[in-house]
N, C-alpha and C positions, 0 to 999 in steps of 0.2 A: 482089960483086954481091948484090942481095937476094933472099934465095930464098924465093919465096913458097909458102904453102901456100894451098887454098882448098877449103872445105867448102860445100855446098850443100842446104839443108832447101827443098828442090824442092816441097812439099804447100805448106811453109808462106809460100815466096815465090810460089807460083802462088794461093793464096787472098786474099794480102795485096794484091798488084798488081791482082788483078781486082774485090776488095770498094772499095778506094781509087780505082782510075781507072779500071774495066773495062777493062784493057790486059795484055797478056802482060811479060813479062819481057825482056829482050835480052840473051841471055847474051854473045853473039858480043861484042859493043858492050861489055859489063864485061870479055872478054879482052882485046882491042884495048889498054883501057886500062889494064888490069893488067900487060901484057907491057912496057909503056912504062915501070914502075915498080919493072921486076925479074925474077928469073929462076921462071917459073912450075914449081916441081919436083915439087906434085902438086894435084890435081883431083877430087876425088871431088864427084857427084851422087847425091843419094840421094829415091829415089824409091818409091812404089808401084806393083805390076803390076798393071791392071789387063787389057792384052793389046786393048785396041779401036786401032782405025788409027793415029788423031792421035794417042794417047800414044805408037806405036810410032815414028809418024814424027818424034817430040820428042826420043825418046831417041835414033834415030839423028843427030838433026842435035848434041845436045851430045856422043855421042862423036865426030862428024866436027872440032867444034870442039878437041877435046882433053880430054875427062872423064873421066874413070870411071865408070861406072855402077853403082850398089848397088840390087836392086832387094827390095822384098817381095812378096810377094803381099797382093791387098788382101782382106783378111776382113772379110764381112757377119756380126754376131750376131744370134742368133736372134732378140734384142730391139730389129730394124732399126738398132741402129747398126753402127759401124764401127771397124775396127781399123788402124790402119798407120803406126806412129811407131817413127822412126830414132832417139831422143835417143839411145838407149845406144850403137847403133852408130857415132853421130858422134865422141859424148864419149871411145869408145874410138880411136877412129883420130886425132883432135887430139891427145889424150896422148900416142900413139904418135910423130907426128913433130914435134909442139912443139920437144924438143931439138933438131933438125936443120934448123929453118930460121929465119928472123929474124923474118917477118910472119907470121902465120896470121889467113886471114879466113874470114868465118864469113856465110852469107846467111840469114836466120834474124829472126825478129821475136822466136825465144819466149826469154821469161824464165826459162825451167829452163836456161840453159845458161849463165845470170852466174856460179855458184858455178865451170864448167869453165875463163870465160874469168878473174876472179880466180886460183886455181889455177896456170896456165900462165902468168901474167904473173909472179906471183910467185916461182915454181919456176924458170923456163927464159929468164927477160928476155927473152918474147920479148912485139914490138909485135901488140896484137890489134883486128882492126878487121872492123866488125859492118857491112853494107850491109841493111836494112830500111826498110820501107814508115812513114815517123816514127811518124804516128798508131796505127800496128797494132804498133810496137816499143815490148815491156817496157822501162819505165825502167831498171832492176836491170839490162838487158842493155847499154842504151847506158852506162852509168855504171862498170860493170866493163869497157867496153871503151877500149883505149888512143885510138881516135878511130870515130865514127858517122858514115856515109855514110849519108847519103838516097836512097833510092828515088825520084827524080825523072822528068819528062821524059828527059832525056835517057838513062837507061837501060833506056824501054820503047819497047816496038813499035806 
């Protein structure tokens, strides 16, 4: 059976979906059909805390789903912006089970993470496949990916 991995840039699919179609994401809807494709053996979400209701109420409905949850704190700089980016902590947890399972996907528009899915395809033969929002997905990401799923209707709310 195939054993899927599945990694989740939660900031960057929740900004892409709502600048593209001002619609939320459906996670439930991408496990449905995930599970159709294979044996789902891990899930992480990775997110920031920012601790208001609807974000809590988000994270509990994807661990009800089957996630994991990673979270950070979300830090304000002094100079009004913002801090709260998982790359490294993604990039390390794909390395980690790459060898151990056949798919690894990845939800994700950004293009710093073509050089992790090269990488892992070459290393560990495993198939890599990127679900993002077309227009808001780095080229370099779909292109080092073994196949690109679209962010369409059907996978939002």
């Amino acid at each position: 059976m195939n054993k899927i991995a599945l990694f989740v840039d939660v900031q960057n699919i929740y900004y892409t979906c709502r600048e593209a179609y001002q619609r939320q994401f459906n996670y439930r809807k991408l496990w449905q059909h995930l599970s159709t494709q294979g044996e789902i053996v891990s899930a992480v979400a990775y997110a920031i805390h920012r601790g208001d209701d609807g974000q809590l109420k988000f994270q509990d409905a994807l661990r009800h789903i089957g996630f994991e949850l990673k979270l950070k704190p979300f830090i304000q700089r002094s100079d009004g912006s913002a801090k709260g980016d998982w790359d490294v902590g993604i990039t390390i947890d794909v390395l980690d089970v790459a060898p151990n399972v056949d798919t690894v996907i990845l939800l994700s528009g950004d293009g710093d993470f073509a050089i992790l899915l090269e990488k892992i395809t070459q290393k560990y033969d495993v198939k890599v496949e990127i679900y993002g929002v077309p227009q808001l997905t780095a080229k370099a990401l779909m292109d080092a990916a073994t196949q690109f799923n679209p962010i369409d209707d059907v996978l939002l709310l």
